[in-house]
C-alpha positions as CSV (number, residue, x, y, z in Angstrom):
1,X,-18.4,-14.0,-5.1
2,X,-16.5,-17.2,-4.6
3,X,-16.4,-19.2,-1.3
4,X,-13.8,-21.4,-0.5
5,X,-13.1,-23.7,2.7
6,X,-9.8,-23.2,5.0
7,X,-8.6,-26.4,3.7
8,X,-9.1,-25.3,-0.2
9,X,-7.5,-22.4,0.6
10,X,-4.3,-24.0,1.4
11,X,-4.1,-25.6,-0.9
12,X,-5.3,-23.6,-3.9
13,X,-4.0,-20.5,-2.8
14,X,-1.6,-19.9,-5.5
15,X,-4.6,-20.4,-8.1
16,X,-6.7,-18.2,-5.8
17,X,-4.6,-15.2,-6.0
18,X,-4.5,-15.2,-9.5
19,X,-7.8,-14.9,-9.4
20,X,-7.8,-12.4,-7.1
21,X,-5.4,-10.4,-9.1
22,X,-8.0,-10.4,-12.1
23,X,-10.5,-8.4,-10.2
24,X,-12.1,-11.6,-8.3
25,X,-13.4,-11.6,-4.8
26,X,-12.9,-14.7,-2.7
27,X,-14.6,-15.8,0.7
28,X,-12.2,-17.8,2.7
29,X,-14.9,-20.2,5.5
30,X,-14.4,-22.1,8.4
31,X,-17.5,-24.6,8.6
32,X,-19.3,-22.4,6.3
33,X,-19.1,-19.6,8.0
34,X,-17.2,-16.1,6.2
35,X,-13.9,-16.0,8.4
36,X,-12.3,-13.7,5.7
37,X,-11.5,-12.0,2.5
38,X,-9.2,-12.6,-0.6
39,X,-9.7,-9.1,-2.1
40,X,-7.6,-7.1,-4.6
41,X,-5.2,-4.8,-3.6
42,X,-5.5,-1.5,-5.4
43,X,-2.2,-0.6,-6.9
44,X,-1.1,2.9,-7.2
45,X,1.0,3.8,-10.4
46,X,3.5,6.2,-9.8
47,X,4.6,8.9,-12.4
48,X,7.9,10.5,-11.5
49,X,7.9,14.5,-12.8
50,X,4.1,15.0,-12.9
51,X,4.2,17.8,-10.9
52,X,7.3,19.3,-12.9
53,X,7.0,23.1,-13.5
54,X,4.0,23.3,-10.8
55,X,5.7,24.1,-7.2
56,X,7.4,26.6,-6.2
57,X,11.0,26.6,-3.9
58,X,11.9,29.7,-1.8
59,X,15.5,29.3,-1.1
60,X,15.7,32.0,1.4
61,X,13.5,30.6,3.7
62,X,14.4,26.3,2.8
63,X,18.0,27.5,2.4
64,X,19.2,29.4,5.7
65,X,20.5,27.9,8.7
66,X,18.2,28.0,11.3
67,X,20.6,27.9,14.5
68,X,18.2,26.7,16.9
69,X,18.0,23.3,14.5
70,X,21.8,23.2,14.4
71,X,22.3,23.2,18.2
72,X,19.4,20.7,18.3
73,X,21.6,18.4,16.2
74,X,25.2,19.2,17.4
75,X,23.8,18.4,21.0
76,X,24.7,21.8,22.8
């Protein structure tokens, strides 16, 4: 774990979030005290069609108008 002071911070911060984005933690201090952390952020990888094949529609219950919805929206 790296610490680095406010004023480093600034103006390192470019160079510090590469190295965040490598997998490195980094301790931002005021006056050597922990004020807070430069941490990774965990990226999610989305896959369009995983779930292809694997849920089921009903149309007769998603498909049908439900006429207390449409008088909600029409404003009646």
């Amino acid at each position: 774990m790296v610490i680095v002071n406010v004023h480093e911070a600034k103006s390192t911060l470019s160079k510090l979030l590469q190295r965040v984005e490598a997998g490195e933690r980094i301790v931002i201090a005021r006056a050597g005290r922990p004020v807070a952390d430069l941490v990774p952020h965990p990226r999610a990888e989305l896959v369009f069609g995983t779930a292809a094949g694997q849920l089921e529609y009903d149309s007769d219950t998603f498909d049908a108008l439900d006429e207390d919805v449409a008088r909600l929206f029409e404003g009646f």
